[in-house]
C-alpha positions as CSV (number, residue, x, y, z in Angstrom):
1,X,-26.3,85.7,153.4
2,X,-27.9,86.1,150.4
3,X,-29.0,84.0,146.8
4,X,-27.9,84.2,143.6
5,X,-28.2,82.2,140.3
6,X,-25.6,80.2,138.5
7,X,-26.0,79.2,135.1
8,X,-23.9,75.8,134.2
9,X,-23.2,74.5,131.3
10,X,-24.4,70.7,131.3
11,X,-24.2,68.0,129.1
12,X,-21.5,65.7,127.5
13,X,-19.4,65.9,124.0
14,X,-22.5,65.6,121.8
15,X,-23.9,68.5,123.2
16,X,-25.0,70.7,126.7
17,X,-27.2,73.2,127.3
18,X,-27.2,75.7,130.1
19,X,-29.4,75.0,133.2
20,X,-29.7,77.6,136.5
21,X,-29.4,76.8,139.8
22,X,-29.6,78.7,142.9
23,X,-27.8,79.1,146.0
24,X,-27.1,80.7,149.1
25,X,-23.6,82.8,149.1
26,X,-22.0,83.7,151.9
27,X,-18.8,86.1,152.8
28,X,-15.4,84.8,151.3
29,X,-17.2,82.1,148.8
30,X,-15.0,81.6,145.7
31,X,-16.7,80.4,142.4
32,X,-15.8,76.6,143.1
33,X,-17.4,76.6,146.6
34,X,-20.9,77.5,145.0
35,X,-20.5,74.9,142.3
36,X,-19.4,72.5,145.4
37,X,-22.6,73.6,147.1
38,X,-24.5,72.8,143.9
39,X,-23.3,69.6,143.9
40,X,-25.0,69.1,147.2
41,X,-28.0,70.1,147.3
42,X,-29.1,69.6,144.0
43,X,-26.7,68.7,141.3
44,X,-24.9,65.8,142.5
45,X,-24.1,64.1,139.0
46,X,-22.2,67.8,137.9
47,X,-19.0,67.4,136.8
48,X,-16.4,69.9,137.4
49,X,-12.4,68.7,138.1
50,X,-10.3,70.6,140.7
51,X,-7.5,69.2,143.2
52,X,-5.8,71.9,145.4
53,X,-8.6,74.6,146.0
54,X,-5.4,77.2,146.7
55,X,-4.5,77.9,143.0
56,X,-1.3,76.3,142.1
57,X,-2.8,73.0,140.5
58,X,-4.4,74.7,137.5
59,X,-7.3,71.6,137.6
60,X,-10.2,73.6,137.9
61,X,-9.8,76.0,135.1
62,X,-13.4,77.4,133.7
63,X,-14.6,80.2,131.7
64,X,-17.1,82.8,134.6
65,X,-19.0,85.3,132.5
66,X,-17.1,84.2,129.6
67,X,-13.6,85.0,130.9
68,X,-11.6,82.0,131.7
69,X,-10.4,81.5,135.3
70,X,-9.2,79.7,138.0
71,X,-12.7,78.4,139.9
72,X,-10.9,78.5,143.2
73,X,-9.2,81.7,142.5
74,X,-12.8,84.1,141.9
75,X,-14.4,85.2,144.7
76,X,-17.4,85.9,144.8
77,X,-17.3,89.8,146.0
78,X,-15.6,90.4,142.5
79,X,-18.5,89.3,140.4
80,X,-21.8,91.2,140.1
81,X,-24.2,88.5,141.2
82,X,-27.1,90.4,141.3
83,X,-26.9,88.6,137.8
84,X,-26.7,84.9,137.0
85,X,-23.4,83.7,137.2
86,X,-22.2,82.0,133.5
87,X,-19.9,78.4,134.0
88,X,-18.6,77.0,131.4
89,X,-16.0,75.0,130.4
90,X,-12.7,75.8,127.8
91,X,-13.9,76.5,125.0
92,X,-10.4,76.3,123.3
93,X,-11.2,72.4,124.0
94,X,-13.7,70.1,123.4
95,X,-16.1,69.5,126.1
96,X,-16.1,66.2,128.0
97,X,-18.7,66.4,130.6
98,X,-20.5,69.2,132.0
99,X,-17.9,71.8,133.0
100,X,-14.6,69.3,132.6
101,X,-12.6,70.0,128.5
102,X,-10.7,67.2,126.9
103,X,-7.0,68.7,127.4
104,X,-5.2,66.2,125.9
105,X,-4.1,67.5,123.3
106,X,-1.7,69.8,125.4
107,X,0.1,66.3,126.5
108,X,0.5,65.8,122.9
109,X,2.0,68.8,121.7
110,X,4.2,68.8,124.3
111,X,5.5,65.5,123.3
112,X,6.9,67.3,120.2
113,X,8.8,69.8,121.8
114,X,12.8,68.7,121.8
115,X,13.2,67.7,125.4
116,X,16.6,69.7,127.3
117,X,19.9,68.4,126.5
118,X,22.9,69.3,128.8
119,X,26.4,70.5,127.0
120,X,29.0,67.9,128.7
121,X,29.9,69.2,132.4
122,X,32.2,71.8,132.9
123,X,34.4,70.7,135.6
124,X,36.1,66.5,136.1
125,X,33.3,66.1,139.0
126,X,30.5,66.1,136.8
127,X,29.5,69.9,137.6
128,X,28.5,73.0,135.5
129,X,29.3,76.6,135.9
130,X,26.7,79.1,134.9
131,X,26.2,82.9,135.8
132,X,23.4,83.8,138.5
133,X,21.3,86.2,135.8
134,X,21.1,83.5,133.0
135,X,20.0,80.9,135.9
136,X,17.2,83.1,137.2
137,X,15.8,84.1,133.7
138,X,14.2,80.9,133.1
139,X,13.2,81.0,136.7
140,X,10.1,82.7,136.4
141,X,8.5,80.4,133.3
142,X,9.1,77.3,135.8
143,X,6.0,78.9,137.9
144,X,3.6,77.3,135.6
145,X,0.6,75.2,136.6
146,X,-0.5,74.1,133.2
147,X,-3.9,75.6,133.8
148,X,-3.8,76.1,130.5
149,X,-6.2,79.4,130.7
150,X,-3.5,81.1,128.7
151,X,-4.1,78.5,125.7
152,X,-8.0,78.9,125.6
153,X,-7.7,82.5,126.0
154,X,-5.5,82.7,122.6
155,X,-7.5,83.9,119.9
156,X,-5.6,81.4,117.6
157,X,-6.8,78.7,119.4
158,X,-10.3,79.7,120.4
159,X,-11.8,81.5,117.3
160,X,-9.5,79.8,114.6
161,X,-9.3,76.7,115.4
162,X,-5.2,76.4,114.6
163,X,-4.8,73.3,117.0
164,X,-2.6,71.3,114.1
165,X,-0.7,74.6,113.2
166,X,-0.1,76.3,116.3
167,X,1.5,74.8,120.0
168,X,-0.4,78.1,121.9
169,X,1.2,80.4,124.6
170,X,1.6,77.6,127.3
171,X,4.2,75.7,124.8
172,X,5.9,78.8,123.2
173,X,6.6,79.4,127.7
174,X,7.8,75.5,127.8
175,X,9.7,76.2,124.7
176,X,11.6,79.8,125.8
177,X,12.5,77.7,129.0
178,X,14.1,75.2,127.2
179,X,16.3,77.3,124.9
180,X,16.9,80.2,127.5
181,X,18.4,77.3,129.6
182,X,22.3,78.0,130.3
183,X,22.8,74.3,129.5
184,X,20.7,73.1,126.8
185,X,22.3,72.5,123.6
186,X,19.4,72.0,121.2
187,X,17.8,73.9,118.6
188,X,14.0,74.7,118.2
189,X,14.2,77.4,116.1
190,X,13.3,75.7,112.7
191,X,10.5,74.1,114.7
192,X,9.0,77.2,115.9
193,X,8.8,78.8,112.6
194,X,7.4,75.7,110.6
195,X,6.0,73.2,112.9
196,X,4.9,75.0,116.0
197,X,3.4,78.4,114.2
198,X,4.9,81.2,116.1
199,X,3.9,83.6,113.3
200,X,0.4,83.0,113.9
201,X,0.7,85.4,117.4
202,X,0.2,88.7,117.0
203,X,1.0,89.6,120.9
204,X,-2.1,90.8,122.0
205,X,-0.7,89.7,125.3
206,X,-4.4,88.6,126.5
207,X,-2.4,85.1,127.5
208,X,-0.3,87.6,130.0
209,X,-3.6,89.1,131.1
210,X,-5.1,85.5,132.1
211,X,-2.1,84.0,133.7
212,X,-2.7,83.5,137.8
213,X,1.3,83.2,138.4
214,X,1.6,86.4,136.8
215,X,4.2,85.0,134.5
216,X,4.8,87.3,131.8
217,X,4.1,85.3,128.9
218,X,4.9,87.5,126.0
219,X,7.2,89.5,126.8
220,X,9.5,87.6,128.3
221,X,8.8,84.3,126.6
222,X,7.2,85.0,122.9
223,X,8.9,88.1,122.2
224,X,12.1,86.7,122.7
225,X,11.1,83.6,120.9
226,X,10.1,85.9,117.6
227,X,13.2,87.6,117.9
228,X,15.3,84.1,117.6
229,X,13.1,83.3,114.5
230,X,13.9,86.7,112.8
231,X,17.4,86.5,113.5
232,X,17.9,83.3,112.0
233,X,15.3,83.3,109.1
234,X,15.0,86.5,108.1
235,X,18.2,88.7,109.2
236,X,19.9,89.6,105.7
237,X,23.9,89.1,106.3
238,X,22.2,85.7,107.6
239,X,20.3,84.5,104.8
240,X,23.3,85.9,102.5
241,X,25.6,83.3,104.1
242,X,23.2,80.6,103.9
243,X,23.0,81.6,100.2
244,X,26.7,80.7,99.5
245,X,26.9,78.1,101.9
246,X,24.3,76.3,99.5
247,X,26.7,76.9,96.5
């Protein structure tokens, strides 16, 4: 058993500062069970929101040391703290209390995101037929939590500030697994390029990097998404057609 010092952001949307506390650690301690302990014995008005304490609610989503994380997810034994330990909140988000962002503005981008529509079934009982390959693609972007560490890990979002211009990695996943669906029969193209900012990632693949389902956000998701873009906006036999279709 032995002490270290954590270092908390506190404070509420008009401002925080950082305060220290310290407390004992013992083997198998994740980050969220010293900020529980904090809470106990002498922080009992911190606020910090987490649900499942096994990783697949996303709820208690922080920055440690300035990367963000999953609370429940660090342990300890990964983290030098022979040094005070850094808690923050999102900073892709605006702070709401103490460690807890305001998120919801994800809700509201999602809101403008055409929801799935179904082609008409394929056989008289109402069924569809679809090959195995084009069913498990979408498969994998389906493990999402909406932790949302992806979005305040994109520089987009984080340094510049492109919240009205740019939907962020989580969306551009919700999006891919909408059109990649073997069913749906809307478009999102046009609103990737012009509403929802696509351009604006440059693939760094940090949002990949971050993800604790290990979904494999830009390849698999954006890159494809970019691709669709190009070939309908910027393929020449394409735009050559649209030309004389506009005659």
């Amino acid at each position: 058993m032995s002490e270290a010092t954590f270092t908390i952001r506190r404070g509420g949307r008009d401002g925080g500062e950082m305060v220290a506390y310290q407390t004992r650690v013992t083997e198998g301690m994740v980050v969220l069970d010293a900020v529980h302990q904090i809470q106990a014995e002498s922080a009992p008005d911190l606020a910090c929101r987490w649900n499942c304490k096994a990783g697949k609610c996303g709820s208690c989503s922080a920055e440690i040391n300035g990367k963000p994380k999953l609370m429940c997810m660090t342990r300890l034994d990964t983290i030098d703290i022979t040094q005070p330990v850094t808690i923050e909140p999102m900073r892709a988000f605006p702070p709401t209390k103490d460690l807890i962002a305001d998120i919801s503005w994800n809700y509201e981008v999602k809101k403008r995101i055409k929801k799935f529509k179904p082609r008409p079934p394929d056989a008289a009982d109402g069924t569809w037929r679809m090959q195995q390959s084009d069913v498990d693609r979408v498969q994998e972007f389906r493990k999402c939590i909406e932790c949302y560490l992806c979005q305040d890990v994109c520089h987009v979002l984080r340094d510049h500030v492109k919240h009205d211009e740019f939907i962020g990695p989580r969306f551009l996943v919700y999006s891919a697994a909408l059109e990649m669906h073997p069913l749906d029969t809307e478009n999102r193209v046009d609103e990737l390029k012009d509403e929802f900012g696509i351009g604006y990632c440059n693939i760094t693949k940090c949002c990949t990097k971050v993800c604790p389902e290990h979904i494999t956000i830009t390849d698999n998701a954006i890159i494809p998404l970019k691709e669709r873009v190009v070939d309908e906006f910027y393929d020449p036999l394409k735009r050559l057609v649209r030309l004389f279709r506009r005659k």
